[in-house]
Every structure is written in structure tokens, then in C-alpha cells.
C-alpha positions as CSV (number, residue, x, y, z in Angstrom):
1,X,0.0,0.0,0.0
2,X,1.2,3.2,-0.9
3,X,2.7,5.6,1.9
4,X,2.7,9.2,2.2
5,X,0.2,12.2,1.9
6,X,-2.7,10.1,0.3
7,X,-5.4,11.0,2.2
8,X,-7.7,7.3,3.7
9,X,-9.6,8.8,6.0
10,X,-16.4,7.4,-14.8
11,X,-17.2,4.3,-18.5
12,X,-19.6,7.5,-19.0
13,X,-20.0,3.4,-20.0
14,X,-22.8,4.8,-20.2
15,X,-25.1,7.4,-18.6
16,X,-27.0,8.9,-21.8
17,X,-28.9,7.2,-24.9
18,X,-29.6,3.9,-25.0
19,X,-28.4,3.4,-21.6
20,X,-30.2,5.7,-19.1
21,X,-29.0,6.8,-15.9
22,X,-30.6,5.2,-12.9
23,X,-32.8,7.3,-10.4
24,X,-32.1,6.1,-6.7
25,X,-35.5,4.4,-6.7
26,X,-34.6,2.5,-10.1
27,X,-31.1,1.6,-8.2
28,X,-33.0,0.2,-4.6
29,X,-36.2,-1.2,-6.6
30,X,-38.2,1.1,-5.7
31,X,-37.5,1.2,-1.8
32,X,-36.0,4.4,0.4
33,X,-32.5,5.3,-0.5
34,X,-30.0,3.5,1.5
35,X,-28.5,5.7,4.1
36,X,-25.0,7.2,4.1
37,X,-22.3,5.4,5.6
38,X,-21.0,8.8,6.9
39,X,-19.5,11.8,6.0
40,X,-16.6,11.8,4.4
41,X,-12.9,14.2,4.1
42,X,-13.3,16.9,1.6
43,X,-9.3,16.3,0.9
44,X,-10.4,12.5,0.5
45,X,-13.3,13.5,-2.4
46,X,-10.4,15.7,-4.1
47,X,-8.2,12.9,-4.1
48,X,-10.6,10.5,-5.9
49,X,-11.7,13.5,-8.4
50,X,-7.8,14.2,-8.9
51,X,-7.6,10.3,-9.6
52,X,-10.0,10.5,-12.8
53,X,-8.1,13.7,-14.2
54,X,-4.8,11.9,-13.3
55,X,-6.3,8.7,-15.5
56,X,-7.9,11.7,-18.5
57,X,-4.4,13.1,-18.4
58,X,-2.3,9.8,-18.3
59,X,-4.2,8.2,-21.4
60,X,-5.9,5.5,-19.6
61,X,-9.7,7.2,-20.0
62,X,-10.9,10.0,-22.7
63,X,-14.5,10.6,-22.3
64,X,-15.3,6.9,-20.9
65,X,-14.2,5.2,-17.6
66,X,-14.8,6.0,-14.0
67,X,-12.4,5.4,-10.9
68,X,-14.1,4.5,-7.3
69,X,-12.8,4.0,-3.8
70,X,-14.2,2.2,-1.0
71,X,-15.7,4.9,1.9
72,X,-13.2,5.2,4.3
73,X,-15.1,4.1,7.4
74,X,-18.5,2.3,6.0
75,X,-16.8,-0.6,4.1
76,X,-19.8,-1.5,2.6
77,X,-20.4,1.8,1.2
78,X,-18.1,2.7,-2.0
79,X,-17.4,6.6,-3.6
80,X,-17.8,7.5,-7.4
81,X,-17.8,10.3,-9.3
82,X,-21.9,10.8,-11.2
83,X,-22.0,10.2,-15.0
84,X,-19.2,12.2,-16.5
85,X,-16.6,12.5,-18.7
86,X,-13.4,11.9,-16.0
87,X,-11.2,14.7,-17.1
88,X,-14.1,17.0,-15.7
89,X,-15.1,15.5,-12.5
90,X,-14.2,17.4,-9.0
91,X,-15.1,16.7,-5.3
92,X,-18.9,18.3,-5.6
93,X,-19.5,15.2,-8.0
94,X,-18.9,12.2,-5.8
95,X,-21.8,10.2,-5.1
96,X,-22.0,7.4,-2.4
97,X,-23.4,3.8,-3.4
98,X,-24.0,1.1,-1.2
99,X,-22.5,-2.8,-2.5
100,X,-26.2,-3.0,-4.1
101,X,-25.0,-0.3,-6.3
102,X,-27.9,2.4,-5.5
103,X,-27.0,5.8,-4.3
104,X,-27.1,7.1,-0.7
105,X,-28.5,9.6,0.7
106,X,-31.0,10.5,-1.6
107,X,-28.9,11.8,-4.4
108,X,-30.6,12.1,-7.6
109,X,-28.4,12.8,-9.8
110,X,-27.6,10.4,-12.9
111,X,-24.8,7.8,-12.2
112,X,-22.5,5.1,-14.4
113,X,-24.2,2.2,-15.7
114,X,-21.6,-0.1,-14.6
115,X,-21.2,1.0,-11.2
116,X,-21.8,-3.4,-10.6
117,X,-18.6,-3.1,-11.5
118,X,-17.3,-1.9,-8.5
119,X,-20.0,-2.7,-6.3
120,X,-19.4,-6.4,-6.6
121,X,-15.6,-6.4,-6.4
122,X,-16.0,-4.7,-3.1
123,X,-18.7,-7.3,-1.9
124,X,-16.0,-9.9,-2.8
125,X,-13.0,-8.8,-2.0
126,X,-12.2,-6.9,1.2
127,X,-8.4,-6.3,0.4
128,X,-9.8,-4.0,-2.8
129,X,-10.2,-0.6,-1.7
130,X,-10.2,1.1,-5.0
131,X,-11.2,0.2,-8.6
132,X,-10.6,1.4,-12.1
133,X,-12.5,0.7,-15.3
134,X,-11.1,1.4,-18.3
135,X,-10.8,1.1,-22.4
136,X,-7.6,1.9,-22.9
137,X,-6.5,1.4,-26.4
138,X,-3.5,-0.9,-26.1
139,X,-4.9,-2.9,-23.8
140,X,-8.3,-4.3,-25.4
141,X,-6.2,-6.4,-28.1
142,X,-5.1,-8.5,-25.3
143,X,-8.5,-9.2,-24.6
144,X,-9.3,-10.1,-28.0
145,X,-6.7,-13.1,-28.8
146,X,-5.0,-16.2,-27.5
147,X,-1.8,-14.4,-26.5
148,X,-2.1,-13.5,-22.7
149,X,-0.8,-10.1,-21.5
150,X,2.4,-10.7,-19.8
151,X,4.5,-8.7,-16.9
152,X,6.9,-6.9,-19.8
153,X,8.8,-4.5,-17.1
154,X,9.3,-4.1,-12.9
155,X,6.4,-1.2,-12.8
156,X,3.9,-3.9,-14.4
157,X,5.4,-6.7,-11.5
158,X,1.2,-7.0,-10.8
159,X,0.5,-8.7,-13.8
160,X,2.8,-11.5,-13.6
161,X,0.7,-13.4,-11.9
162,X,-1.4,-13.7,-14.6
163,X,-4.2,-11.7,-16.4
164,X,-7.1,-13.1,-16.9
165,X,-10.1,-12.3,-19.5
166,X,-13.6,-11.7,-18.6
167,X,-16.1,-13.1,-21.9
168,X,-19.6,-11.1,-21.1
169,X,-20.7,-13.8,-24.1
170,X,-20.3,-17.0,-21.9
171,X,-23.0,-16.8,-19.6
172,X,-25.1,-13.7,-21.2
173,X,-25.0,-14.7,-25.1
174,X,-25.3,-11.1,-27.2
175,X,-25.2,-8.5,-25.3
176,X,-24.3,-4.7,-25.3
177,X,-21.1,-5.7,-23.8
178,X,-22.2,-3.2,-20.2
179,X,-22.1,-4.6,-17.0
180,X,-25.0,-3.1,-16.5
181,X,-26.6,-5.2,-13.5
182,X,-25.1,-7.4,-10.5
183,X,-25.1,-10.7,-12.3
184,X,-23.1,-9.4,-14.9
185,X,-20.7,-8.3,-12.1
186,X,-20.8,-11.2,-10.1
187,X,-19.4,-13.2,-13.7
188,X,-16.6,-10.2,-14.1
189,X,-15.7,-10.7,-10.6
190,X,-15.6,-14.8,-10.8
191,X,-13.3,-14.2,-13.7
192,X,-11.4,-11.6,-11.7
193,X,-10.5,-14.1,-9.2
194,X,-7.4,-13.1,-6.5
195,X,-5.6,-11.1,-9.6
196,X,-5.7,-7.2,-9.0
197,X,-6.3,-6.8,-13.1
198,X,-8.8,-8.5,-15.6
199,X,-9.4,-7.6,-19.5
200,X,-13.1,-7.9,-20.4
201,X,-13.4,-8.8,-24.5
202,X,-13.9,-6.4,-26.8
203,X,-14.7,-3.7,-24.3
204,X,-11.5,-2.8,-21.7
205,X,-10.2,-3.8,-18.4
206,X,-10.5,-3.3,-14.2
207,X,-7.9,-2.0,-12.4
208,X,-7.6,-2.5,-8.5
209,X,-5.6,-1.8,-5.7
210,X,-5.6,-1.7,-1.9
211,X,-6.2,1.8,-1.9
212,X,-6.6,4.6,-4.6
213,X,-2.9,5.7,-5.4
214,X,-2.1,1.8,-6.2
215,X,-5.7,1.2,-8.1
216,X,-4.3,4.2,-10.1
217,X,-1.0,3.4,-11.0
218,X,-2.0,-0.4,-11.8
219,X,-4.3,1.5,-14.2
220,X,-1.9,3.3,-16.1
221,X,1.5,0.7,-15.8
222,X,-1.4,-1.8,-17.6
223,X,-1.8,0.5,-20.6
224,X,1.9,0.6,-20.6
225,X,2.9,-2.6,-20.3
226,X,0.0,-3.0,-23.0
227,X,2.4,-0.8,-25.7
228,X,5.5,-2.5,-24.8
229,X,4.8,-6.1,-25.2
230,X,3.0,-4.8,-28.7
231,X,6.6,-3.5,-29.4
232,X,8.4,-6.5,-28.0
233,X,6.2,-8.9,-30.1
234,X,6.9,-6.9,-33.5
235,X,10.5,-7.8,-32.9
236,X,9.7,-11.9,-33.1
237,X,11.3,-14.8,-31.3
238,X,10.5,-14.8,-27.4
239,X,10.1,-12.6,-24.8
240,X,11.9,-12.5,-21.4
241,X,9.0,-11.3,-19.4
242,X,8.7,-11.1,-15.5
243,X,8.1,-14.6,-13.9
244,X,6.0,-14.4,-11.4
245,X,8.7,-14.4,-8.4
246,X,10.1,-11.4,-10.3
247,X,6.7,-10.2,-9.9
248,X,6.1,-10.6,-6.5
249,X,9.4,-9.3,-5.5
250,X,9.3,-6.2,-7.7
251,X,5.6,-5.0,-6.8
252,X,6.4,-5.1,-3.2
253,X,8.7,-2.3,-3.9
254,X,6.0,-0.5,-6.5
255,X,3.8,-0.4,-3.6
256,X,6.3,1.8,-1.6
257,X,8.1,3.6,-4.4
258,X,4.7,3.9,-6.6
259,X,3.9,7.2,-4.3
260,X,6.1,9.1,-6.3
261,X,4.5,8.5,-9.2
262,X,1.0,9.7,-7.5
263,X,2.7,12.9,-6.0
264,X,3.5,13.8,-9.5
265,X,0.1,13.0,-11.2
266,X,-1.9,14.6,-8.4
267,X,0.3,18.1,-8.6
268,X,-0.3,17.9,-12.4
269,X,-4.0,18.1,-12.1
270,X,-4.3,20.5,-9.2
271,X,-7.3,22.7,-10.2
């Protein structure tokens, strides 16, 4: 977990046209809106708005893909920014879901589609504290053929464990490719397993970490490691990737070291 002044304390995919926000009463079924787990750190709402610019200004998101962290004393209460484009989000538009995915508090206000996304990662694992889903172009090819993404470099050490690849198709048949309900995420999040990364075909990938600086760098070292084992492979012959010792080994030291790398990203972004 990443050390230092972190504070612990959005796929527009897809909030318009053929996929229409949720009200709170569509979200609950109809019942009262779940109540609050509590309020919550301004400085810790600016941090996860910071985190979608950093992931707008890093290449990881454009005007799709969301970023959420678990609420920092109700852990079955998660934070995410309402439906819009990342590079625009700031503190006032966090919104606070419970693990059914419906919004606390009363808010009103239209929110991602594939918020059961996060909402069932956090249901099933309790050592994720922060989630990131994406479509970052080098990365959906992986999804897309037989040749598994691999750990090309030390700041990717998370992958060599293995990436595996979420197919909506295998349980749902044709779909629009959205996790837009809780089964759907309950599949993603069978196919996720104990790996902090899985691709999801012909759509992008999830991104997690033990808190938000870690979910965010696994986000953007996956896009990268994405473009360098596409450069690797147009050389031919094999490829000395990280086993998954190396991997171990290495990301202990990303998840002390990787704090630089947040510093930076969240000075570069300061509004």
C-alpha cells in the first residue's frame, strides 16, 4: 500500500442514450434510498476527483471510464464520481453507493451504468479498496486473442501473476457488452478471481488496488505494459517477461516507491 500524503480517512459506459441513468428508486427497486455510511474528508473526495483527471491526463480514460474508492469508514459503502466524462469531474460530484449499487443519501443525480462493477468487487473482496475501469486502447487487443498479456517491465510486477479475461458472451449470449446489473458483475468478478487486473473482451479492463494511489498506478503501468509487449512482439522470437517471483518481488517495492508517481500526477492536475 502506498505511503505518504494520500489521504484514507467514470465508462460515462454509459449514462445517456440507449443506456439511461438510474434514479435512486430504479437503483433500490423502488424502496427508500440507503442511508449514508457517513461523512466523508473533503481532501479525501479531491483525491478520488484528482484520480479521474490523473487517469484523463495519463491516457488511460478519454471521455469513458470511472475510478471509485471504498468509503473510508463504512466498508460497505463505495465513492464514485456521477455520470461524466473523468477529465471533468471534482469533489462536488462524488456520489456514495451502497454494494447494491444504488446511491445514498438521496442523491438524484444520474450515475454510471456499470457502477456493478465496483459494487461487486467490493462485496467480494475486502483487500480492494479502489477500482478502475477502463478502455484503454492498447490494452483491449489482449483481450481479443490467445496471447495472454504478460509482466513486460518491474512497474507492471502486478500482472505476472497472470491476467485473466472476462467473456460477457459466456454466460449472457449477445449482449451490449455493459455490465449493467449485479449478475453481470458477479461473472466479471468470478473471472477476476485473487488477480488485482482483468481484461473484459472487446470492451477494456479493471484495475484494482488496496487503496486509490495503487488502483491508479496499476491503471496506467497496464496501458503501458500493454504498448511494450506490442513492441516486444513486432521484434519476433521470445520474450523475457517477468516470472511471477520477479513479480512478487518487484511490486512489493511499486507499492512503496509507486507514491512518487502519485505525488507527481496529483500536482499535475491541481485545479
Amino acid at each position: 500500500m502506498f505511503g505518504g500524503t494520500m489521504h484514507t480517512g467514470p465508462c460515462l459506459c454509459h449514462f445517456a442514450g440507449t443506456a439511461p441513468a438510474c434514479s435512486p428508486a430504479d437503483q433500490s427497486g423502488g424502496g427508500p434510498s440507503p442511508a449514508s455510511g457517513g461523512p466523508v474528508d473533503r481532501a479525501v473526495l479531491e483525491d478520488l476527483a484528482a484520480a479521474s483527471r490523473i487517469l484523463a491526463a495519463q491516457g488511460v480514460v478519454d471521455a469513458f471510464g470511472h475510478v471509485s474508492m471504498r468509503h473510508p469508514d463504512a466498508p460497505d459503502r463505495f465513492l464514485m464520481s456521477r455520470g461524466l466524462a473523468p477529465a471533468l469531474v471534482t469533489a462536488d460530484d462524488i456520489q456514495e453507493f451502497d454494494l447494491n449499487c444504488a446511491t445514498c443519501g438521496g442523491d438524484q443525480r444520474p450515475s454510471f451504468l456499470e457502477r456493478f462493477i465496483h459494487g461487486e468487487i467490493y462485496r467480494a473482496r475486502a483487500d480492494i479498496h479502489s477500482v478502475v475501469h477502463s478502455h484503454s486502447p492498447s490494452v483491449i487487443p489482449f483481450g481479443l486473442v490467445e496471447t495472454p498479456m504478460r509482466a513486460m517491465f518491474h512497474n507492471a510486477a502486478f500482472l505476472a501473476t497472470g491476467v485473466p479475461v472476462f467473456d460477457i458472451a459466456e454466460k449472457f449470449g449477445a449482449t451490449d457488452m455493459l455490465v449493467g446489473n449485479s449478475e453481470k458483475g458477479v461473472a466479471l468478478v468470478k473471472a477476476l478471481a485473487d488477480k488485482p487486473v482483468v481484461l473484459m473482451r472487446a470492451h477494456g479492463s479493471v484495475a484494482s488496488g488496496p487503496d486509490l494511489p495503487s488502483a491508479v498506478f496499476r491503471a496506467v503501468y497496464t496501458e503501458v505494459n500493454a504498448r511494450i509487449q506490442h513492441q516486444a512482439s513486432a521484434y519476433g522470437g521470445p520474450i523475457a517477461a517477468l516470472s511471477p517471483e520477479e513479480g512478487v518481488l518487484a511490486d512489493a517495492v511499486n507499492m512503496k516507491a509507486g507514491q512518487r508517481a502519485w505525488d507527481l500526477w496529483r500536482r499535475t492536475v491541481q485545479l
